[in-house]
N, C-alpha and C positions, 0 to 999 in steps of 0.2 A: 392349500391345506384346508381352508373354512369350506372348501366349495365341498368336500369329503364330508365326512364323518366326525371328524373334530371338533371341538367348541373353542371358542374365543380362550377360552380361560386354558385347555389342553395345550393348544398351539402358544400361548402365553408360556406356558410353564417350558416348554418344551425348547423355548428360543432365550429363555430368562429374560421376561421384561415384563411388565404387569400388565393385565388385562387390558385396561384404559388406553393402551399403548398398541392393542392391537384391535381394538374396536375404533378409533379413530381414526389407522391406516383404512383397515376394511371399509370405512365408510366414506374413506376419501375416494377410495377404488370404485365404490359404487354412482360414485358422484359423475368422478374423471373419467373413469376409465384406466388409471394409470394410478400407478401409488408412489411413483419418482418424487425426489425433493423437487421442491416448488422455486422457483428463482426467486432471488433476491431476499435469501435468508444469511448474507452476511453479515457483517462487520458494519459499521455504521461508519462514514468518514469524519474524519478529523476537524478536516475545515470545507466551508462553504464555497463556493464559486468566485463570492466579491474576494474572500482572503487568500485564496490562491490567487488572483489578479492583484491582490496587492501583493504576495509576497513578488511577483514575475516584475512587478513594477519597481518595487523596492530596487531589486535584484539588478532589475536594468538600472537606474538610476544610481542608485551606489555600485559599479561593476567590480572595486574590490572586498565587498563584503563578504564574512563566512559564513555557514549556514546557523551557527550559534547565534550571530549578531541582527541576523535575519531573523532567527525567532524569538529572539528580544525584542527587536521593531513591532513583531507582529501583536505579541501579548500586551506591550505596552499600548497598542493602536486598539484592539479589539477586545483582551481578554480572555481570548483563545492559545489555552497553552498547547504546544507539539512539540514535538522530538526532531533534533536536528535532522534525522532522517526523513523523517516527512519532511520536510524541509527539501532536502534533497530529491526525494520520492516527485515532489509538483514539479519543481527547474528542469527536472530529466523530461518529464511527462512534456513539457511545451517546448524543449529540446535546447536549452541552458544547462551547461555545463561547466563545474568547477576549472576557474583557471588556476593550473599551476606555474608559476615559476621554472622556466627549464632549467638544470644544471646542466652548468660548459664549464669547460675547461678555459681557463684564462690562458689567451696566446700572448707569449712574452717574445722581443728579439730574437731572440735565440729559436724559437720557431718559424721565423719567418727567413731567418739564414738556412737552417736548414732546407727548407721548401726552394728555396733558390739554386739549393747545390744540387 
């Protein structure tokens, strides 16, 4: 559109967003070549490297602990509060996984006569 007849401010109005917004694409394009999001414009993580290896440690260490208890360990060890899920989110990541409990059925005598008839 800029490379036309348009102006910064035309094309601005035209797409609703403010001028500023599209002189600073344009200028990236001139730079780049390319006006794509730039990597590594997410989210910032939770926790650090050493507190994910402690939470794995923890984890190993006490093997029946749950991720609430775990991230009670961690705040009270560091200071760093997270959500059970992040929690979960690291264990799964180094491939630690919640043990559950199986439910059986309790075999009583009377099962085991039967199996014999």
């Amino acid at each position: 559109m800029l490379e036309g007849v348009q102006t910064q401010a035309e094309v601005a109005q035209v797409i609703g967003v403010s001028q500023r917004v599209i002189s600073r694409i344009w200028t990236l394009f001139l730079e780049t070549g390319s006006a794509g999001r730039r990597p590594g414009q997410g989210r910032r993580r939770a926790t650090t490297p050493n507190e994910d290896r402690y939470l794995v440690l923890t984890a190993r260490r006490h093997r029946n602990i749950n991720g609430t208890l775990l991230q009670q360990h961690l705040r009270s060890a560091t200071g760093t509060t997270i959500s059970t899920q992040t929690v979960q989110n690291r264990l799964h990541g180094l491939g630690l996984y919640a043990r559950r409990p199986l439910v059986c059925v309790r075999l009583t005598s009377r099962h085991r006569c039967d199996r014999r008839e």
